[in-house]
Backbone as XML, in Angstrom:
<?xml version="1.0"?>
<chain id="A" units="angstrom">
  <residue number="1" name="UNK">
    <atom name="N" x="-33.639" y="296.567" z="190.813"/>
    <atom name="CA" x="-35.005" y="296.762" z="190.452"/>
    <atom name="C" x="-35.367" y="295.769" z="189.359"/>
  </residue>
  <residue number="2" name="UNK">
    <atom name="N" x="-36.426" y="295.031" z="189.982"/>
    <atom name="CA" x="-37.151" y="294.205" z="188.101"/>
    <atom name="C" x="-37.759" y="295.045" z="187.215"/>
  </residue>
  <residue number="3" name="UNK">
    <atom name="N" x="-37.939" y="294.719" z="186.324"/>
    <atom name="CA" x="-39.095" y="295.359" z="185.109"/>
    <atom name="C" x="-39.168" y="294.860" z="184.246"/>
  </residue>
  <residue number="4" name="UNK">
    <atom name="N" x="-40.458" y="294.500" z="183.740"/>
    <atom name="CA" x="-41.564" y="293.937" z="183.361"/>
    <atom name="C" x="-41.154" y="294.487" z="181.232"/>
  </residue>
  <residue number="5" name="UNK">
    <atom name="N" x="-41.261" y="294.108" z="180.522"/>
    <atom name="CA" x="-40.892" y="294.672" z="179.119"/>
    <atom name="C" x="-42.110" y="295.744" z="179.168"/>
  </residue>
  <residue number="6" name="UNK">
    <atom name="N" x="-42.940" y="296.082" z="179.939"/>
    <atom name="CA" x="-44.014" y="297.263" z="179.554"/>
    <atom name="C" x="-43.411" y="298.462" z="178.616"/>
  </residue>
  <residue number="7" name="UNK">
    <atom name="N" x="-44.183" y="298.791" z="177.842"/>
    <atom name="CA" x="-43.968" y="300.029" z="176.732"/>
    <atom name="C" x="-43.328" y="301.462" z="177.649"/>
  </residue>
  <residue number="8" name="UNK">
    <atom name="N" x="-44.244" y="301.086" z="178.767"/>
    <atom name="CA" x="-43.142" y="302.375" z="179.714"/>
    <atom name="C" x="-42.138" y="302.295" z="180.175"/>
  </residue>
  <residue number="9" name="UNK">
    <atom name="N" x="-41.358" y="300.874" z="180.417"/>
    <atom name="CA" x="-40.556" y="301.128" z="180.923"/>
    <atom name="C" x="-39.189" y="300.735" z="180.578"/>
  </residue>
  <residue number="10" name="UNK">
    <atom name="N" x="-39.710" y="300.781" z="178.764"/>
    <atom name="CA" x="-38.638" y="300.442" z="177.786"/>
    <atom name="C" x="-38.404" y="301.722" z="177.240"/>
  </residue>
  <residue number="11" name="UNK">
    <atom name="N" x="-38.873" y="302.816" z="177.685"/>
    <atom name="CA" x="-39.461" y="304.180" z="177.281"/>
    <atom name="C" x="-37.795" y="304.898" z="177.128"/>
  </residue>
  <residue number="12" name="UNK">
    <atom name="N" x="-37.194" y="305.864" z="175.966"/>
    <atom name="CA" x="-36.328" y="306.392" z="175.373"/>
    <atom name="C" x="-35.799" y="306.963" z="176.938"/>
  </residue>
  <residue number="13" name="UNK">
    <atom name="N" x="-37.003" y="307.773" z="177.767"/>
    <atom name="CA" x="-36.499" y="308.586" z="178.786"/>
    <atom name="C" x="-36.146" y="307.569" z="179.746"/>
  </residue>
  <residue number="14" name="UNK">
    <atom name="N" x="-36.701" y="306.481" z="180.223"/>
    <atom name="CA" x="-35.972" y="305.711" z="181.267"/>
    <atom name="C" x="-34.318" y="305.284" z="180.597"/>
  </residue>
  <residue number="15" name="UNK">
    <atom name="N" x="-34.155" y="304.686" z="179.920"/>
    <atom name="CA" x="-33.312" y="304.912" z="179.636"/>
    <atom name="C" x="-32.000" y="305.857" z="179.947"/>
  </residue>
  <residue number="16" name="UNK">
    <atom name="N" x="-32.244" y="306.675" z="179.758"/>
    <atom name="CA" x="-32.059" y="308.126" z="179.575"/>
    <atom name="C" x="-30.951" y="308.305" z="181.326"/>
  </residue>
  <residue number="17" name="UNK">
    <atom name="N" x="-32.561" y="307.729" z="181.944"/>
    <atom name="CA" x="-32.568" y="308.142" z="183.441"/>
    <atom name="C" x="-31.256" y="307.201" z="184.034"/>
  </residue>
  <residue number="18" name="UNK">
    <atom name="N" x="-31.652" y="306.065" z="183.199"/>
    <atom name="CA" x="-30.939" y="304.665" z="183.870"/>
    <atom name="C" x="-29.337" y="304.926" z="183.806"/>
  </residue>
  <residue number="19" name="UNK">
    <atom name="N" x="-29.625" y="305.480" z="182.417"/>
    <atom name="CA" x="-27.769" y="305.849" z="181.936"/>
    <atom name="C" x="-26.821" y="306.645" z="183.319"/>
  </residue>
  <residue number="20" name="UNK">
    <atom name="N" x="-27.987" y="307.327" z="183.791"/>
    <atom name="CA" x="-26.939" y="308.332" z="185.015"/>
    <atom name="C" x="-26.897" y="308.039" z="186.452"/>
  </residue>
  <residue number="21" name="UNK">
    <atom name="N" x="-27.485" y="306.381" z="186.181"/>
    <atom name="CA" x="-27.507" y="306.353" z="187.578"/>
    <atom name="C" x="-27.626" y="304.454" z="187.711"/>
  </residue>
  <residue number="22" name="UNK">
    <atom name="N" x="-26.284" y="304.237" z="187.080"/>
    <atom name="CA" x="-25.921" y="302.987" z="186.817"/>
    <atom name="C" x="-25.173" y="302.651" z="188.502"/>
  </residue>
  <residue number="23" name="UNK">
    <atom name="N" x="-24.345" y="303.254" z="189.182"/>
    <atom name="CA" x="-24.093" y="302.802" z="190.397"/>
    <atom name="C" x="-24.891" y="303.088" z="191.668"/>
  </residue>
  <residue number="24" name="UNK">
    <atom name="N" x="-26.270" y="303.480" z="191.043"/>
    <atom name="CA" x="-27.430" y="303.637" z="192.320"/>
    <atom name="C" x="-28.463" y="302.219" z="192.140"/>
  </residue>
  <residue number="25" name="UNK">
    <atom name="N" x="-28.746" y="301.932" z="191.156"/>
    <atom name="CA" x="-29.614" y="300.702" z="190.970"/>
    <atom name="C" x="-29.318" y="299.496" z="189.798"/>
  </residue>
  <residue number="26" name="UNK">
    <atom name="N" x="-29.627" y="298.580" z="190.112"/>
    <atom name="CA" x="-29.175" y="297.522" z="189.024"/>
    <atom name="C" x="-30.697" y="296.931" z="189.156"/>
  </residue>
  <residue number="27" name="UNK">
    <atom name="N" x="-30.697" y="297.335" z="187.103"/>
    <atom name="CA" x="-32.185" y="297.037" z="186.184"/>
    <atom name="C" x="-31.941" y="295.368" z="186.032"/>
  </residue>
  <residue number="28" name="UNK">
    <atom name="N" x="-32.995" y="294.431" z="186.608"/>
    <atom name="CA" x="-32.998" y="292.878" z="185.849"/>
    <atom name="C" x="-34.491" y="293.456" z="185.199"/>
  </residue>
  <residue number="29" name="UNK">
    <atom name="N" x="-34.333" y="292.031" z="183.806"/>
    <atom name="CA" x="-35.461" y="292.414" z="182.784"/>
    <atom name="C" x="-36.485" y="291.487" z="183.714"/>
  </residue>
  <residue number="30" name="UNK">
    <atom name="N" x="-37.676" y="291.127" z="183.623"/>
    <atom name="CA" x="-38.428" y="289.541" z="184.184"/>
    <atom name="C" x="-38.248" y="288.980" z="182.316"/>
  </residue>
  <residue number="31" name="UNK">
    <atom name="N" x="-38.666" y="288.131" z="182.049"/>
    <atom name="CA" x="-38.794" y="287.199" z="181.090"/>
    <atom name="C" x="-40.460" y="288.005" z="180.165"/>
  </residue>
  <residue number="32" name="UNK">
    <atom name="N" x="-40.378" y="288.296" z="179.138"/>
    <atom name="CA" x="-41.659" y="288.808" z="178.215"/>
    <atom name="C" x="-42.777" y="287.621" z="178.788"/>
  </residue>
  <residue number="33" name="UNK">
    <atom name="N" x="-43.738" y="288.226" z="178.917"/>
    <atom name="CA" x="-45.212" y="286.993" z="179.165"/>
    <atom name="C" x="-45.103" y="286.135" z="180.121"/>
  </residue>
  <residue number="34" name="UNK">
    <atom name="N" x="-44.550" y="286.472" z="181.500"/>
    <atom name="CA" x="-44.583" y="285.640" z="182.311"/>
    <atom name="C" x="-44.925" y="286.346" z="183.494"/>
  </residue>
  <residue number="35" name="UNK">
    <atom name="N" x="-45.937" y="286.416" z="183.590"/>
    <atom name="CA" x="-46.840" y="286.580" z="184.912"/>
    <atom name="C" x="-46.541" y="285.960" z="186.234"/>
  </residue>
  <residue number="36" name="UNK">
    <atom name="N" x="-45.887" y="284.703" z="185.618"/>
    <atom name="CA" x="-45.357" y="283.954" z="187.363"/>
    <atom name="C" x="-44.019" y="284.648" z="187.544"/>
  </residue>
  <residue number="37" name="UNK">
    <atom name="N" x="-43.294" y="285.024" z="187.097"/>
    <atom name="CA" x="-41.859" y="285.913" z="187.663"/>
    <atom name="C" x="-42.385" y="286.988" z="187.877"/>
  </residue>
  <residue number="38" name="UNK">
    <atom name="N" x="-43.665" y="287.922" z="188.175"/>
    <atom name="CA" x="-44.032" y="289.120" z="188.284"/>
    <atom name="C" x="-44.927" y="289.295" z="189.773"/>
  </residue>
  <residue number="39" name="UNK">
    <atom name="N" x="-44.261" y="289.899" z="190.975"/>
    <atom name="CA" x="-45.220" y="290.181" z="191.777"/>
    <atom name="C" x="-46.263" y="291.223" z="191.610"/>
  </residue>
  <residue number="40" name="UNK">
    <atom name="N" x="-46.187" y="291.925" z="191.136"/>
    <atom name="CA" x="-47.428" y="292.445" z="190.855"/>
    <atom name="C" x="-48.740" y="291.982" z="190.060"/>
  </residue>
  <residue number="41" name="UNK">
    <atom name="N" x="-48.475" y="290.912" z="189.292"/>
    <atom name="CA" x="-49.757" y="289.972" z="189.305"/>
    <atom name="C" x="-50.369" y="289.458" z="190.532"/>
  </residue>
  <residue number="42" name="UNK">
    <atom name="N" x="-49.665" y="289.413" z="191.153"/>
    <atom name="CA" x="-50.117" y="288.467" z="192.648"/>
    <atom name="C" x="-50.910" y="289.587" z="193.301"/>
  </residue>
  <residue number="43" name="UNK">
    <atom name="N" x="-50.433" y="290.586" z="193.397"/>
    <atom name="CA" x="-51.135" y="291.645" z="193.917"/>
    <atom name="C" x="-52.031" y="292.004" z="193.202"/>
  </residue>
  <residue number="44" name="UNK">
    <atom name="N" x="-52.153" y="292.533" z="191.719"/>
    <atom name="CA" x="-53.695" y="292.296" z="190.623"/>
    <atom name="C" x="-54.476" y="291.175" z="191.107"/>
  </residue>
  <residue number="45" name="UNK">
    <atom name="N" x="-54.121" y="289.711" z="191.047"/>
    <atom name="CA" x="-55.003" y="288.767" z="191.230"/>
    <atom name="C" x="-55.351" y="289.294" z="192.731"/>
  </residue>
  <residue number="46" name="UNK">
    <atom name="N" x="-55.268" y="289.394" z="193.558"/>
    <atom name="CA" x="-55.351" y="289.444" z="194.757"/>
    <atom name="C" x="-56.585" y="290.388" z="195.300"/>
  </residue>
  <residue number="47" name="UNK">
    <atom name="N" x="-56.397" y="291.826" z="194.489"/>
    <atom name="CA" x="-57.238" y="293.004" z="194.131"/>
    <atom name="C" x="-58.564" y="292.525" z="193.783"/>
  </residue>
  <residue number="48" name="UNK">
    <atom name="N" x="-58.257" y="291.824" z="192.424"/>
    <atom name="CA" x="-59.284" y="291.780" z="192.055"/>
    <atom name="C" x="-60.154" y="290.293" z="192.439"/>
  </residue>
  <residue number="49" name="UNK">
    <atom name="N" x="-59.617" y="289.843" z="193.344"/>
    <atom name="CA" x="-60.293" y="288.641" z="194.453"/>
    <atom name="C" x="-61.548" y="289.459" z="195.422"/>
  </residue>
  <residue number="50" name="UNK">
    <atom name="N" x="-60.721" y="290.175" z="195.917"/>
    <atom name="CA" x="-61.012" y="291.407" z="197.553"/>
    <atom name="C" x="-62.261" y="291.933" z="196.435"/>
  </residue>
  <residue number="51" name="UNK">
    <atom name="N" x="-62.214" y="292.721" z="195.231"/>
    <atom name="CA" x="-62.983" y="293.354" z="194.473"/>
    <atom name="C" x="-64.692" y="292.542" z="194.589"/>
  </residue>
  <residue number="52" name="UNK">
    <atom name="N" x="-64.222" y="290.998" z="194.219"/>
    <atom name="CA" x="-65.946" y="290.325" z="194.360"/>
    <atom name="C" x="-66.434" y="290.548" z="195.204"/>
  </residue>
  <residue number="53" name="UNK">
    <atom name="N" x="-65.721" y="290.794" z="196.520"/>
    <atom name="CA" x="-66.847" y="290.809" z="197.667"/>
    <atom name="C" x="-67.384" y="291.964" z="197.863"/>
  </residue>
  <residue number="54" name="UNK">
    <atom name="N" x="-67.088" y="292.849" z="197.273"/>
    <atom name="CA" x="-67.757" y="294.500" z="197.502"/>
    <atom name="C" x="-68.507" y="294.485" z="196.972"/>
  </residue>
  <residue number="55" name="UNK">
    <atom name="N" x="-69.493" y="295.828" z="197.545"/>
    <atom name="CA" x="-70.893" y="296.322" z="196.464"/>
    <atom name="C" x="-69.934" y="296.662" z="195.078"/>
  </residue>
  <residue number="56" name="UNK">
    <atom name="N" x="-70.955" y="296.818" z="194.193"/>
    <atom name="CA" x="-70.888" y="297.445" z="192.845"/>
    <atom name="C" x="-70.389" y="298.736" z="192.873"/>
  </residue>
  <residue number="57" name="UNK">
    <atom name="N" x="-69.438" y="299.592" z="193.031"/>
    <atom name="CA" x="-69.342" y="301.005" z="193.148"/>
    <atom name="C" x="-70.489" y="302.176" z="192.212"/>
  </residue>
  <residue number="58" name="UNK">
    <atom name="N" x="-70.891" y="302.880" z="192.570"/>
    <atom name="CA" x="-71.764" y="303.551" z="191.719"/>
    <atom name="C" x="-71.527" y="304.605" z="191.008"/>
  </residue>
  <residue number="59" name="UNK">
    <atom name="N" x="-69.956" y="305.165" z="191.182"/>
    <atom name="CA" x="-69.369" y="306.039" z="190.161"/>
    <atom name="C" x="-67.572" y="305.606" z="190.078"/>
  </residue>
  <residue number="60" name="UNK">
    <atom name="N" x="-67.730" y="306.086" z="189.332"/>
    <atom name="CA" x="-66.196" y="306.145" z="189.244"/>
    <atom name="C" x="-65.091" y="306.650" z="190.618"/>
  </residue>
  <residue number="61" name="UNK">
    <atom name="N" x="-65.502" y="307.808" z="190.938"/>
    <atom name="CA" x="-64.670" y="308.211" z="192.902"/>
    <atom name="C" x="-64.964" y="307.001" z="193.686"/>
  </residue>
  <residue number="62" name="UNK">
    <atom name="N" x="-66.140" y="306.164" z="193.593"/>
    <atom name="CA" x="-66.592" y="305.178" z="194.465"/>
    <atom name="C" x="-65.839" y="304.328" z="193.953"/>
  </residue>
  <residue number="63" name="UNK">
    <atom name="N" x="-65.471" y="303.742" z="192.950"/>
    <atom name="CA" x="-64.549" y="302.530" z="192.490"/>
    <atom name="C" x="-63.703" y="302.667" z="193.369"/>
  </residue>
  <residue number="64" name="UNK">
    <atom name="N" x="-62.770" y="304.178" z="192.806"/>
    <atom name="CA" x="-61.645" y="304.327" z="192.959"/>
    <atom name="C" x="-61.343" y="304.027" z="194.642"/>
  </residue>
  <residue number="65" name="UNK">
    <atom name="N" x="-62.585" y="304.665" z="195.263"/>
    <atom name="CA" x="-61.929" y="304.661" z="197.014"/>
    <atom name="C" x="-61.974" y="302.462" z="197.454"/>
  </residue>
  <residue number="66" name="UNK">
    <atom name="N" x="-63.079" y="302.354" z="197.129"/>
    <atom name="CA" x="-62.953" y="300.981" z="197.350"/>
    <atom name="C" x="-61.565" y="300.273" z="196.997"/>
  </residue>
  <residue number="67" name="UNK">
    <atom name="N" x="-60.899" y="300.480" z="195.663"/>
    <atom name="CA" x="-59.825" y="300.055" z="195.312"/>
    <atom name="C" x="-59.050" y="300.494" z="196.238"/>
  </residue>
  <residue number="68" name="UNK">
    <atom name="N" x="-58.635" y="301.227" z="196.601"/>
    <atom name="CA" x="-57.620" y="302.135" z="197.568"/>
    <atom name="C" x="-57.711" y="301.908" z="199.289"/>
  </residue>
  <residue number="69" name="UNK">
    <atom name="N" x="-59.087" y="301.666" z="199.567"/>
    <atom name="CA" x="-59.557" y="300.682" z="200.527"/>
    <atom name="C" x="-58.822" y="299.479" z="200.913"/>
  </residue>
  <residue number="70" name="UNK">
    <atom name="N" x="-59.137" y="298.813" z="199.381"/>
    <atom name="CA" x="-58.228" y="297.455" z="199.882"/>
    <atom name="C" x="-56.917" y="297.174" z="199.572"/>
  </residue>
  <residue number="71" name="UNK">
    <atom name="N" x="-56.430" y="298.052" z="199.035"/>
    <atom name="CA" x="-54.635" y="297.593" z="198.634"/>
    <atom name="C" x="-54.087" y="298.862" z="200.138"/>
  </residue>
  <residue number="72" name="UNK">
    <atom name="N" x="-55.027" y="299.584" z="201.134"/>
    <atom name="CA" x="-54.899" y="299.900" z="201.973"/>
    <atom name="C" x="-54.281" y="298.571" z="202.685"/>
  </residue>
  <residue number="73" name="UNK">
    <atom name="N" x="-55.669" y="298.172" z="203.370"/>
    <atom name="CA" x="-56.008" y="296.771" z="203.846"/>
    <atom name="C" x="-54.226" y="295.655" z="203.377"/>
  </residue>
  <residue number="74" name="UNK">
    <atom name="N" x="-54.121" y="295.559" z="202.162"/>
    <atom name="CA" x="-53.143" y="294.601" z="201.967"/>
    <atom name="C" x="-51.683" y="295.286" z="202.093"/>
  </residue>
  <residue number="75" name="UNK">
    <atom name="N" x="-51.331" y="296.775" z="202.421"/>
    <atom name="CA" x="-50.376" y="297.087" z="202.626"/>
    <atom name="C" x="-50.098" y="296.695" z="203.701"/>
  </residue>
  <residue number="76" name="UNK">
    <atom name="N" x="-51.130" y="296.236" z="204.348"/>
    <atom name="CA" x="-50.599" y="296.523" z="205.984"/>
    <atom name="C" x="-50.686" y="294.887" z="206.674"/>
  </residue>
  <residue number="77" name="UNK">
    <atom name="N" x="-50.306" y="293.936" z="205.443"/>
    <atom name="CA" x="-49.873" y="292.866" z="205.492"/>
    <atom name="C" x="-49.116" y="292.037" z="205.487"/>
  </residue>
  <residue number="78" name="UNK">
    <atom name="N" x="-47.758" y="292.631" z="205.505"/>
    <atom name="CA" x="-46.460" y="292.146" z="205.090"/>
    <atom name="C" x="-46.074" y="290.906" z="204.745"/>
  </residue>
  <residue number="79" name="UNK">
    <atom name="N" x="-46.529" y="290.404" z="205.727"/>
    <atom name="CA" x="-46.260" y="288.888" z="205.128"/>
    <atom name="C" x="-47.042" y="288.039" z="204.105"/>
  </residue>
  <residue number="80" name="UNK">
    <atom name="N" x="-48.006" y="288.858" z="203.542"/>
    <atom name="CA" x="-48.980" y="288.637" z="202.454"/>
    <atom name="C" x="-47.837" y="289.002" z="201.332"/>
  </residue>
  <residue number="81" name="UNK">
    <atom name="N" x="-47.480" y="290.311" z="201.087"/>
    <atom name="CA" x="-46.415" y="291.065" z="200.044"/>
    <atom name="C" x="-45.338" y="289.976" z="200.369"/>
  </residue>
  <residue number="82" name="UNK">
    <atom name="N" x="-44.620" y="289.777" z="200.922"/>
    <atom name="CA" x="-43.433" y="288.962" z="201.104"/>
    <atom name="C" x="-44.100" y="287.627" z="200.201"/>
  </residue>
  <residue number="83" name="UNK">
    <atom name="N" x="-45.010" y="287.182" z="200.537"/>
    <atom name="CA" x="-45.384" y="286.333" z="199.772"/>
    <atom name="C" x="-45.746" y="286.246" z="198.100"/>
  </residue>
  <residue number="84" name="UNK">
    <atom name="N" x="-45.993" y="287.531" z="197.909"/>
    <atom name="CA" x="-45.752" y="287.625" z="196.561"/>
    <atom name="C" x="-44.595" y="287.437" z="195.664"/>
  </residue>
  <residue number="85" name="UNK">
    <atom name="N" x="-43.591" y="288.571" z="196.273"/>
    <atom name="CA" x="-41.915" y="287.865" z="195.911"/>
    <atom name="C" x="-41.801" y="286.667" z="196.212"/>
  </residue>
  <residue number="86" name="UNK">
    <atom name="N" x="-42.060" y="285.772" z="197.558"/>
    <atom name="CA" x="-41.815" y="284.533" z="197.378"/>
    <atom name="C" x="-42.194" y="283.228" z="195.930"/>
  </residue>
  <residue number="87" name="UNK">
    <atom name="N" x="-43.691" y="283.972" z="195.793"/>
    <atom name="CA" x="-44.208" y="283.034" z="194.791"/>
    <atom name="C" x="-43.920" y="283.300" z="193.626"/>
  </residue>
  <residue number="88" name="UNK">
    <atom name="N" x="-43.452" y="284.508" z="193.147"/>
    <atom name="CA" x="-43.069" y="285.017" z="191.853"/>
    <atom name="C" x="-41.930" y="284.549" z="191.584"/>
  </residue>
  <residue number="89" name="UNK">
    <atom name="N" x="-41.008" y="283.774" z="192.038"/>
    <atom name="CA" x="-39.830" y="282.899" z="191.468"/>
    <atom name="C" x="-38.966" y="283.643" z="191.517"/>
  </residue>
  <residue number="90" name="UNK">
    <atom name="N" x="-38.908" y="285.365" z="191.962"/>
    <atom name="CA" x="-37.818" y="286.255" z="192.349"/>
    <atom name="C" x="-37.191" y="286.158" z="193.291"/>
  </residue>
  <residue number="91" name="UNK">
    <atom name="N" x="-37.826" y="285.951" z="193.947"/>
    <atom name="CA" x="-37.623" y="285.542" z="195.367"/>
    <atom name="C" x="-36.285" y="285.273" z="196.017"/>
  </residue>
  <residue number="92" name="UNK">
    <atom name="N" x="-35.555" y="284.696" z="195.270"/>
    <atom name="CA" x="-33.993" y="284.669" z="195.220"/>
    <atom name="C" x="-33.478" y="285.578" z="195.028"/>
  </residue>
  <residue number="93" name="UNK">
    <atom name="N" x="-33.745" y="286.761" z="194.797"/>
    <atom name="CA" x="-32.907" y="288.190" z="194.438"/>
    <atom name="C" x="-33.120" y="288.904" z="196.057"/>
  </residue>
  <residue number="94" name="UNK">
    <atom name="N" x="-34.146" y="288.585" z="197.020"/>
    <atom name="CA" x="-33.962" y="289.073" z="198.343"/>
    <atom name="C" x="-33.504" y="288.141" z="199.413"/>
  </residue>
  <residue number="95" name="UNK">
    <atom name="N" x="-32.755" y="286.955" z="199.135"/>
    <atom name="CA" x="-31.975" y="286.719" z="200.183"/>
    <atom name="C" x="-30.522" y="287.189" z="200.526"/>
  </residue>
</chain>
């Protein structure tokens, strides 16, 4: 699994979690402030690309479904997501 230095997921309890389950997953850090080793920027930028072309949502439930709309839409893209790991410089951890 990667992870990102976020405040959550440097969090006392992951930790905690990680300690008991050292031969189920192996934690790499990405590098602090680097957005290009991170696929989930690619997928933010991506979101919020798809986002310009929509109406304005007019409440908050309306945001939310539009958002959910389109990371619908991009789940069901695979080779779009594959492309994110590709471009994120991780990419070498799935061959």
């Amino acid at each position: 699994m990667f992870a990102d230095h976020h405040p959550a997921h440097e969090a006392q309890a992951v930790e905690q979690w990680l300690e008991g389950h050292e031969s189920e997953i192996e934690l790499r850090w990405l590098p602090r402030y680097s957005p290009e080793h991170n696929p989930d920027e690619f997928l933010n930028n991506d979101l919020k690309q798809s986002l310009q072309n929509e109406p304005i949502p007019a409440s908050t439930p309306a945001f939310r479904e539009t958002i959910r709309r389109i990371l619908d839409r991009i789940a069901d893209m695979s080779e779009r997501i594959q492309g994110y790991i590709r471009q994120s410089e991780i990419g070498f951890a799935f061959n």
